[in-house]
C-alpha positions as a printed NumPy array, in Angstrom:
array([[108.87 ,  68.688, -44.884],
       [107.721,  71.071, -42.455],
       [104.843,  69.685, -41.616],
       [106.77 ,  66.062, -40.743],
       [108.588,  68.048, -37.918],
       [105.6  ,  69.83 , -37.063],
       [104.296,  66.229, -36.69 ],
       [107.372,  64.965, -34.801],
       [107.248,  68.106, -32.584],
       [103.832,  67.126, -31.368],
       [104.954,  63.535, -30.775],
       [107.683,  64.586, -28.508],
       [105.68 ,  67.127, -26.655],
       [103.331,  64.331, -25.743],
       [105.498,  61.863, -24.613],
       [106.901,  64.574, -22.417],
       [103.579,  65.831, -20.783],
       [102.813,  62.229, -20.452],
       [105.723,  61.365, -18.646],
       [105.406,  64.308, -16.6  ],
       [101.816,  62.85 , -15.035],
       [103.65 ,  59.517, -14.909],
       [106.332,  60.662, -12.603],
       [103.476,  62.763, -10.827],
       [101.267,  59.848, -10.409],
       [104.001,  57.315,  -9.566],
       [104.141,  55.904,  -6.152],
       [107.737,  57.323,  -4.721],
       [108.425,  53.378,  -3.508],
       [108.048,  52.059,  -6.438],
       [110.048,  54.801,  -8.751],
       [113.515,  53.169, -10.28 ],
       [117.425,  54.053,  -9.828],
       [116.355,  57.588,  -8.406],
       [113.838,  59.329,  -6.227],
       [110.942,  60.832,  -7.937],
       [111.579,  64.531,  -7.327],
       [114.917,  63.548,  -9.608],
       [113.049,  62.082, -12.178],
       [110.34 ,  64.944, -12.336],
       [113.402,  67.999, -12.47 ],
       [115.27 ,  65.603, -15.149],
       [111.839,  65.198, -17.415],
       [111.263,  68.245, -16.89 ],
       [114.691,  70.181, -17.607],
       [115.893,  67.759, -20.545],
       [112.432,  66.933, -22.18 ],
       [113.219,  64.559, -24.655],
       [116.443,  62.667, -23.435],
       [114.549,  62.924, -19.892],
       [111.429,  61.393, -21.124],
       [112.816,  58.859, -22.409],
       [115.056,  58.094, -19.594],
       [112.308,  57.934, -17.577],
       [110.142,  55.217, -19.368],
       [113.513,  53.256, -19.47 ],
       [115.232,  53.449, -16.411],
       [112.638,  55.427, -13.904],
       [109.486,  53.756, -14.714],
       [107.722,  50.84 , -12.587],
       [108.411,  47.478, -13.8  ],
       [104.255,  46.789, -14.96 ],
       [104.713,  42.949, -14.116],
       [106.395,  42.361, -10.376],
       [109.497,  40.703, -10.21 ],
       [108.833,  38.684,  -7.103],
       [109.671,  34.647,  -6.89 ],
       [106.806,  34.488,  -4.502],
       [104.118,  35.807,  -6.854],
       [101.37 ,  34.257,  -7.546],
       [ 98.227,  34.829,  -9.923],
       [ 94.935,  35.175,  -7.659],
       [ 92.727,  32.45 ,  -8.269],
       [ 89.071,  32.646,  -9.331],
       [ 86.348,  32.405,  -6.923],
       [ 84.127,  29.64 ,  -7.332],
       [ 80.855,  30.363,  -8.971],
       [ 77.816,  29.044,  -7.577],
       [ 77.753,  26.857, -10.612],
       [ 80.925,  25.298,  -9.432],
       [ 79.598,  24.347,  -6.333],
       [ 77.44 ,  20.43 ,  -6.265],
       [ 75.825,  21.179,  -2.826],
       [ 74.298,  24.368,  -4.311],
       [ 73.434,  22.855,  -7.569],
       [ 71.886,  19.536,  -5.216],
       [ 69.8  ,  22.118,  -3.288],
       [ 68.734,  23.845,  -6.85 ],
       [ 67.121,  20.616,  -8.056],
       [ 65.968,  19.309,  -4.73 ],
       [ 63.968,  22.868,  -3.878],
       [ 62.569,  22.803,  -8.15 ],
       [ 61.509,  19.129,  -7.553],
       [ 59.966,  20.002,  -4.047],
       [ 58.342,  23.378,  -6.632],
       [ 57.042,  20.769,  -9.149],
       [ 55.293,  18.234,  -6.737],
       [ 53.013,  20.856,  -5.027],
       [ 52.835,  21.557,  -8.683],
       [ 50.877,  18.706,  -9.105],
       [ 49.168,  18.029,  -5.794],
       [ 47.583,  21.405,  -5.893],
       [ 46.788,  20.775,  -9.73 ],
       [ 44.022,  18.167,  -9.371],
       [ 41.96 ,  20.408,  -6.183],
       [ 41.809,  23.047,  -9.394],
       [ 39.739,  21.286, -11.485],
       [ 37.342,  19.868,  -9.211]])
């Protein structure tokens, strides 16, 4: 039984040393409901209910909550693109054909 807290103990003291580098590393603009010097003295004076205020109400949102967001779009690959793919096979054909002019002066 002991060894469950024991277990338990080491849970909680890592959630609150993580949440202490996440209020540390959190940009203040982007902190929730208070500023972060509040959130670091309450994870840091009440460790448990403080972390886990924190990763509730403190925490950055991970996904913004914008109406005007929009998912970047791929750049093109050079695959994607016809005129480069054109100039591929016109510059290997162009390859090929002194190819085969230069072929027949070799085995004279």
């Amino acid at each position: 039984m002991l060894v469950l807290f024991e277990g338990f103990g080491l849970i909680l003291l890592a959630l609150w040393i993580f949440c202490i580098f996440d209020v540390i590393t959190t940009d203040p603009s982007s902190c929730r409901a208070l500023p972060r010097t509040a959130w670091l003295i309450i994870v840091i004076l009440l460790p448990d209910l403080g972390s886990i205020m924190w990763l509730l109400a403190g925490r950055p949102r991970s996904v913004p909550v914008r109406a005007d967001f929009e998912v970047p779009r791929r750049s093109p690959g050079p695959d994607d693109d016809e005129e480069f793919l054109q100039g591929l096979r016109d510059r290997a054909e162009s390859q090929r054909r002194r190819a085969r002019e230069q072929k027949p002066d070799e085995e004279v």
